[in-house]
N, C-alpha and C positions, 0 to 999 in steps of 0.2 A: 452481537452487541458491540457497539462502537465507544471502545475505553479513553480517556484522555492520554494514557500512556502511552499507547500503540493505534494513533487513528485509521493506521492500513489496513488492520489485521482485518483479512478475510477479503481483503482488495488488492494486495501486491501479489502477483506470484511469479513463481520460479521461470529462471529461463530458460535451464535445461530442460524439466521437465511437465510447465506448465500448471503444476497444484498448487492453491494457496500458501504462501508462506504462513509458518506460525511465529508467535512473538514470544521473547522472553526477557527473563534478566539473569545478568551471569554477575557472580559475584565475583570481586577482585579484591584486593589486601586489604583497600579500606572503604570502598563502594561498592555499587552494585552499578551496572554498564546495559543498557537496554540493546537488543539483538533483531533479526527478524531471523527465520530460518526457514530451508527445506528437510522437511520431513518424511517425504517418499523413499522407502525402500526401493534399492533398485536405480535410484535420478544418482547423474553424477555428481549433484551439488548434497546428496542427502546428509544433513549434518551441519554442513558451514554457516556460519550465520554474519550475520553483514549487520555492522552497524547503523541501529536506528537514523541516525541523522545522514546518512548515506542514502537510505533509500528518499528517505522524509522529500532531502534538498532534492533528490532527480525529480521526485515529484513535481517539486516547487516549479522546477525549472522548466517541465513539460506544459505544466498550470498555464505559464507563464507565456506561452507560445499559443495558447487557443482563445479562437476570434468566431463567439458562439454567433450566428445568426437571431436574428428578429426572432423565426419561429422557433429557435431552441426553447426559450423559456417559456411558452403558451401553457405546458401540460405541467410545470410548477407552480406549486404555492409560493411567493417570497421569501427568501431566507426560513422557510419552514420545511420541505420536503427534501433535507440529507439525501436519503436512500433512491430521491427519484434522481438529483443528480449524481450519485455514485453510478445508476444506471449509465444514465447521460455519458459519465465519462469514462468507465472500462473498458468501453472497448477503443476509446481512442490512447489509453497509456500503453507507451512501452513495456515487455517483460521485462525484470530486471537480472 
């Protein structure tokens, strides 16, 4: 399910070791602070979590460098099919 809070979850993953990051929030003295994380036992990242708008911006920034062809968009609906272009783009994002 794709939440407002966390629109990767289930789309970034790990660098070291490949499995989807999961999302959280960590509370602090007087807020709560949005996270993403690896959770693999075993990964040498398992644990750390990296600030939401860290990952969010790389995104951005990768977004921002892709020059879809004509025939990218034939097999979407307009601004309707999310999941077909999350397809579309996993395999062109960097691990983070």
């Amino acid at each position: 399910m794709i939440r407002k809070d966390f629109p990767l979850r289930g789309f970034a993953t790990c660098g070291d070791c490949g499995s989807n990051l999961r999302s959280s929030w960590s509370k602090g003295k007087t807020k709560y602070y949005p996270y993403y994380l690896c959770q693999s036992k075993g990964c040498d990242s398992y644990g750390k979590s990296i600030p939401r708008d860290k990952i969010e911006g790389a995104f951005a920034d990768v977004v921002k460098t892709l020059e879809p062809s004509p025939n990218t968009w034939c097999g979407l609906k307009p601004c309707s099919d999310v999941h077909g272009m999350r397809d579309w783009l996993k395999p062109k994002i960097l691990r983070v």
